[in-house]
C-alpha positions as CSV (number, residue, x, y, z in Angstrom):
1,X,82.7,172.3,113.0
2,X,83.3,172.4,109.4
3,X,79.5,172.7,108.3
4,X,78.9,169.1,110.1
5,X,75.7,168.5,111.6
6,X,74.9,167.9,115.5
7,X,73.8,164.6,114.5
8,X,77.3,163.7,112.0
9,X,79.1,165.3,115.0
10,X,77.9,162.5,117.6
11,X,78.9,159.8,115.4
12,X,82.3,160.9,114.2
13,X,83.0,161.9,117.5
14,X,82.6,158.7,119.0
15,X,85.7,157.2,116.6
16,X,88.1,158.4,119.5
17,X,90.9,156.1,118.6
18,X,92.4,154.5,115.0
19,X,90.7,151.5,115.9
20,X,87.7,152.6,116.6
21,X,87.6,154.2,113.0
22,X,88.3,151.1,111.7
23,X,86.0,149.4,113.6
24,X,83.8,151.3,112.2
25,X,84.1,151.3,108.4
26,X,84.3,147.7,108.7
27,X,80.9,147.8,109.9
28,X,80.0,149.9,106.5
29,X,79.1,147.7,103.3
30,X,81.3,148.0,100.5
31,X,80.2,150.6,98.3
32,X,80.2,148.7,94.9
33,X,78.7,151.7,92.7
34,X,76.4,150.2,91.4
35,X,75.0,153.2,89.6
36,X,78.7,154.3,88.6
37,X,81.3,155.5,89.4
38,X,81.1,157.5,93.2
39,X,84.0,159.5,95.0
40,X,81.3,160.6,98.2
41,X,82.1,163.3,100.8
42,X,82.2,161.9,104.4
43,X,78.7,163.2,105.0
44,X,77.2,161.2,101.9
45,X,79.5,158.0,103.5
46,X,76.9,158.4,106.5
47,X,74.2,159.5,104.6
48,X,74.5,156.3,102.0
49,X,75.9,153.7,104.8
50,X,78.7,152.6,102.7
51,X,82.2,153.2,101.0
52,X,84.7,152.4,99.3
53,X,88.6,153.0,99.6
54,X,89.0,156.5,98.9
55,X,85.5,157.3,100.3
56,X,86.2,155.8,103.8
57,X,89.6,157.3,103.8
58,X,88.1,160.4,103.6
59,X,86.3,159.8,106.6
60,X,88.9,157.9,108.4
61,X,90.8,161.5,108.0
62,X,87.8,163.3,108.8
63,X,87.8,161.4,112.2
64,X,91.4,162.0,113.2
65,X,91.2,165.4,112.1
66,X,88.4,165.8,114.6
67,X,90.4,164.6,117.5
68,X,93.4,167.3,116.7
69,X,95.5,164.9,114.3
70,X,96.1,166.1,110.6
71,X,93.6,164.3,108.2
72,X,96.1,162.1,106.0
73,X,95.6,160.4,102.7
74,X,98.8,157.8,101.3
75,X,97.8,156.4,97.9
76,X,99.2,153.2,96.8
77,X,99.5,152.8,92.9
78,X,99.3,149.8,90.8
79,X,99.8,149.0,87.3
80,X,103.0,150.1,85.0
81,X,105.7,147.8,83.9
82,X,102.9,145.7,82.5
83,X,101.2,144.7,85.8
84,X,97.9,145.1,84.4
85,X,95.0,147.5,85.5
86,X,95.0,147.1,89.1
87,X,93.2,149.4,90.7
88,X,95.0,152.2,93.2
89,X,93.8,151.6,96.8
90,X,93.8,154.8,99.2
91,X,94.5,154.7,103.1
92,X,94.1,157.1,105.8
93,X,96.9,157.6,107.5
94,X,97.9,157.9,111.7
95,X,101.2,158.1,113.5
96,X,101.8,157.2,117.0
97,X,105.5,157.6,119.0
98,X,107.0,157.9,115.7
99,X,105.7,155.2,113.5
100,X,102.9,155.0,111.1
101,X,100.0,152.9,110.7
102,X,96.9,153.3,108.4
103,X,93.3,153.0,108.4
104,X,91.7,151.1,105.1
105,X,88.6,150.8,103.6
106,X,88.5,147.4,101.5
107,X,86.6,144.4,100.7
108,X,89.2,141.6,101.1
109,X,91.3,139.6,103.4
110,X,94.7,141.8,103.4
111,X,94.8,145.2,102.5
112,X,93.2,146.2,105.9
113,X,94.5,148.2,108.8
114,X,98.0,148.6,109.8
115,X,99.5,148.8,113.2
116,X,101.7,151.5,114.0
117,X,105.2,150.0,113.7
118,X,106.4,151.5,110.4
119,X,108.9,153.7,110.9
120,X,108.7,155.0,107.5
121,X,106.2,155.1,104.8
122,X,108.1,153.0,102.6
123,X,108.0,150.5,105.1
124,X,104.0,150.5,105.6
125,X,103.7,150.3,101.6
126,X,105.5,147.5,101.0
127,X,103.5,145.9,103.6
128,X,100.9,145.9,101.1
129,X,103.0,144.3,98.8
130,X,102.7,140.7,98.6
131,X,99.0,140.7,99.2
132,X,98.3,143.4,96.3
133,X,98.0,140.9,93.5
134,X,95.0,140.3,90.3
135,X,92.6,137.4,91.5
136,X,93.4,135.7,87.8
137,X,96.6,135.5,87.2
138,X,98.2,136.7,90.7
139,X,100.6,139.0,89.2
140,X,101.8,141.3,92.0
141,X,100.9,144.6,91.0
142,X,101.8,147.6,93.2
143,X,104.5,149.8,92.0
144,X,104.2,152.8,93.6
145,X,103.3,155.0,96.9
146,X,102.8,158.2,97.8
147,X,105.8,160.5,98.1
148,X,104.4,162.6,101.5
149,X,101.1,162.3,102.9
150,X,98.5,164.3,101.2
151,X,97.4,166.8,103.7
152,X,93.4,167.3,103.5
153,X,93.7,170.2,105.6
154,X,95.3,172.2,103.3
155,X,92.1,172.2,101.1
156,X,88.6,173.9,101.0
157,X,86.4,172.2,103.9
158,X,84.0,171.8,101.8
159,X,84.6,168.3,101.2
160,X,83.7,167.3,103.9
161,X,80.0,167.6,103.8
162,X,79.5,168.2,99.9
163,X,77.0,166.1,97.7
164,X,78.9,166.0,94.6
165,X,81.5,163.6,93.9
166,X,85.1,164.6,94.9
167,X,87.0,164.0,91.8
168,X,89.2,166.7,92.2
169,X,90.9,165.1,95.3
170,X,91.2,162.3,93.6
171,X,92.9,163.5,90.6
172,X,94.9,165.5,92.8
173,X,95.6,162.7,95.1
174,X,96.9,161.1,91.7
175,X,98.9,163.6,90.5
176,X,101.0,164.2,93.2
177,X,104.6,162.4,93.3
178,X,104.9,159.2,93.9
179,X,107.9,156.7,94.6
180,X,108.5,153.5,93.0
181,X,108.8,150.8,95.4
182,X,111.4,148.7,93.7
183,X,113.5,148.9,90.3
184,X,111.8,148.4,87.2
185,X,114.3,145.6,86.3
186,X,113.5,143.7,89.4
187,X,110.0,142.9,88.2
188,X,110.8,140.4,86.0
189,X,111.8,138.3,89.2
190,X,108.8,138.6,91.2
191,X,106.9,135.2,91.8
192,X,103.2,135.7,91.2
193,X,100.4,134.2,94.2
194,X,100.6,130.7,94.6
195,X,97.2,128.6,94.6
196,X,96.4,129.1,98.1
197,X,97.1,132.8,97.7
198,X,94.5,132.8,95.3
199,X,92.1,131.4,97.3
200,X,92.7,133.8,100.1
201,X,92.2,136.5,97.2
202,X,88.8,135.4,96.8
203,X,87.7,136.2,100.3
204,X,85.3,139.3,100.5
205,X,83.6,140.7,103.2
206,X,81.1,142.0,101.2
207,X,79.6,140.0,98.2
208,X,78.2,142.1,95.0
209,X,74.9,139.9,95.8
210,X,74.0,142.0,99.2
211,X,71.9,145.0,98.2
212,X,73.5,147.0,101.0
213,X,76.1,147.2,98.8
């Protein structure tokens, strides 16, 4: 069962259902690499007891792909046309009676899970839109998604229970097309987060001061 333990089996096993799976990285701390820079395998998620985006994506996919479902990563891309330097935020993806919905590893209020009710994955990334802003100046910054899900499946196993840091997938992740979400000439008319936007940008689930972090 791709090299996974008896032990990693049980537990991954258990996530039977794209809630569950979320119910369950939400229960994982934020992994705020503080010792640099991380991109862990889904055994070093369990072995750690934490993630970030990417990293609980990875096992959000791992999960489904477990159950018989195809393990799916959708990358949503910030920055360009001056935005500023975002960061990229990477989902898991599901589909269920025709429409998607994603599974998300993050730290604040918004960018969470998604309910299947997209019928296309244009649709579920701009439901990130107006939430994906910078905490200073709440400029809206996402620009670009994913053009086809990125099919894990199609790559060595071996990142599933690895202990180095999977920066190939990453990159790769990165590299593959993408699709803007709007045109370039319409961002000169976005309106950036209001006050209480703000606010609600300032919400974490997990502060930086918690050492489970």
């Amino acid at each position: 069962m791709l090299g996974l333990s008896k032990k990693e089996l049980v537990v991954l096993k258990r996530l039977t259902t794209p809630i569950k799976i979320q119910n369950f990285l939400d229960a994982l701390p934020r992994n705020g690499e503080k010792k640099g820079e991380t991109y862990m395998s889904p055994r070093q998620v369990l072995k750690k007891k934490k993630a970030h985006c990417f990293e609980g994506a990875l096992l959000a996919a791992l999960a489904l792909w477990l159950q018989g479902e195809k393990p799916l990563l959708f990358d949503l891309k910030a920055g360009g046309d001056k935005a500023g330097g975002d960061e990229d935020h990477v989902i898991a993806l599901y589909k269920r009676n025709g429409y998607w919905g994603a599974i998300s590893k993050t730290n604040h209020a918004t960018l969470r899970f998604r309910d299947p009710v997209y019928k296309t994955l244009r649709e579920l990334a701009l439901s990130y839109f107006h939430e994906y802003f910078e905490n200073k100046k709440g400029k809206k910054t996402l620009r670009k998604h994913s053009s086809k899900p990125f099919d894990l499946s199609k790559l060595d196993p071996g990142w599933v229970t690895t202990e180095k840091d999977l920066v190939e997938i990453i990159n790769a992740l990165e590299d593959a097309p993408h699709r803007r979400l709007f045109p370039q000439k319409n961002t000169r008319l976005l309106r950036p987060a209001d006050k209480m936007e703000l606010k609600a940008g300032r919400l974490v689930e997990w502060p930086p001061t918690d050492p489970r972090t």
